[in-house]
N, C-alpha and C positions, 0 to 999 in steps of 0.2 A: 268496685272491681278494678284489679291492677293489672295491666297488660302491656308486657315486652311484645316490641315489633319487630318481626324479620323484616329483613333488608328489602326485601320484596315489598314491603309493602310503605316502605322508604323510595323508591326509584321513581314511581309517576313525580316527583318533586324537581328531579332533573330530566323531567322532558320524555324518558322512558317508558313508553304501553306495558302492562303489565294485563295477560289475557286472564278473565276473570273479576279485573279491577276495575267500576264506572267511578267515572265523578260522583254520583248521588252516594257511592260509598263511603269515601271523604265526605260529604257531607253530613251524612250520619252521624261518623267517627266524633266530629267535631262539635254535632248538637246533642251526643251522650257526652261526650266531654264537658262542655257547658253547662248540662246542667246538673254534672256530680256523678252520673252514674259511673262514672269509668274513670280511669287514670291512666296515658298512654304513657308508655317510658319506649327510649330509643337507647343504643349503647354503642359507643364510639368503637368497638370492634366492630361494627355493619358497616364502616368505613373501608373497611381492607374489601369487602363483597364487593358494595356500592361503586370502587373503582375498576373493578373488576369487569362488571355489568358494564360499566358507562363505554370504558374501552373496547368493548366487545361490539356494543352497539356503534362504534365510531368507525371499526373495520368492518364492522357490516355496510355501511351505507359508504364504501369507498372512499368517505375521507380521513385524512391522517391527521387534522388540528386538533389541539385540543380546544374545548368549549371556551369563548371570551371568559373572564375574568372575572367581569362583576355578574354572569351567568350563575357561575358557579357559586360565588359568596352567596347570590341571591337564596337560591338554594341548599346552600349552607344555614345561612340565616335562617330560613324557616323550619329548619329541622332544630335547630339549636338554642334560636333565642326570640320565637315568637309567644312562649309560655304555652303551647300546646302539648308538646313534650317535656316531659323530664327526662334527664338523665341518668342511667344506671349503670357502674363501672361494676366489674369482674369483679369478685373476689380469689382467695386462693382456694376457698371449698371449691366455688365456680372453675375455676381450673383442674380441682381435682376429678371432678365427675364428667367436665369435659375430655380427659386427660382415658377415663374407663370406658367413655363412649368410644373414644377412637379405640382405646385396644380391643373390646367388642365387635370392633367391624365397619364404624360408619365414617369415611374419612372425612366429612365435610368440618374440618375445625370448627367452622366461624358458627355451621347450623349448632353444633354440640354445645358451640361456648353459649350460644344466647339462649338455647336449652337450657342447662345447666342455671343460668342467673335466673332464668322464669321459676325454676322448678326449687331452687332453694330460695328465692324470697316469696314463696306460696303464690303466685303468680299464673297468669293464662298467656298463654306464648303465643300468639295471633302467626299465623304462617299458614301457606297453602302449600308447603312443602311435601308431600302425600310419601315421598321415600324416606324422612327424616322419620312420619309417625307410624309408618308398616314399621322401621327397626327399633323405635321404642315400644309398640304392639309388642314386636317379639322378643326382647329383651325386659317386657314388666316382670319377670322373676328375677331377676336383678336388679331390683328396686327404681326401675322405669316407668314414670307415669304418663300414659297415652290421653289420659283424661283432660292435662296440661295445654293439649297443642286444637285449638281450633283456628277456623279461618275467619273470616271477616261475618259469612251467610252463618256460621254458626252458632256467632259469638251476637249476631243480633236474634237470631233466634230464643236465645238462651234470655235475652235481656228483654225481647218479648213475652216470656214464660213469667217472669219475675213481678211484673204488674199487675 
């Protein structure tokens, strides 16, 4: 099974809580990973998010630096070149059906765009984003698959069904 990550579930890597998300999660993650069940891919568009969140978090706790340096490779590094992810770049289909989610209604680009790449390379879109999958819910007569988007509890669920 192939699974694009939203960004969300990119962020505990730089230090960021994510409610919802334990450690034993990641640990799962990575002992279906090991041993073949899954395939996790990440897409350097969760980058534009990911800075987004980081800085958010930085004006929330009153201070204005940004994180030390080798902080952030560190966490670079693990997202990009620990062999636990793959990477998976946009296409122009991927832009184009991200491109009809917005004019539909949902302005979040970045959710639409990693939508979009789950959903054309037959893919499960791991996200707990609950307002991305209510407007593909209501947009599946527009050729929108809600079946695409689970969360983390779902997607072990499902992978406990399969045993």
């Amino acid at each position: 099974m192939r699974i694009l990550l939203d960004s969300t579930y990119l962020l505990p890597v730089f230090g960021i809580e994510v409610k919802g998300l334990m450690t034993k999660d990641y640990r799962i993650l990575k002992r279906l990973v090991r041993r073949g069940v899954i395939t996790l891919y990440y897409s350097p568009v969760s980058w534009v998010e990911i800075i987004g969140k980081i800085a958010k978090e930085i004006g929330a706790s009153g201070k204005k630096e940004v994180p030390d340096e080798d902080l952030i490779r560190a966490a670079f590094d693990s997202i990009t070149r620990l062999g636990i992810l793959q990477e998976l770049v946009p296409t122009t289909k991927d832009l184009k059906l991200a491109l009809k989610m917005r004019l539909l209604g949902h302005k979040d680009i970045v959710d639409n765009l990693l939508y979009s790449m789950a959903y054309n390379n037959g893919m499960v879109f791991l996200s707990m984003d609950r307002s991305l999958k209510n407007f593909i819910k209501e947009n599946e007569d527009k050729g929108l698959d809600p079946g695409i988007i689970k969360d983390h509890k779902m997607l072990f669920d499902e992978v406990r069904s399969l045993r």
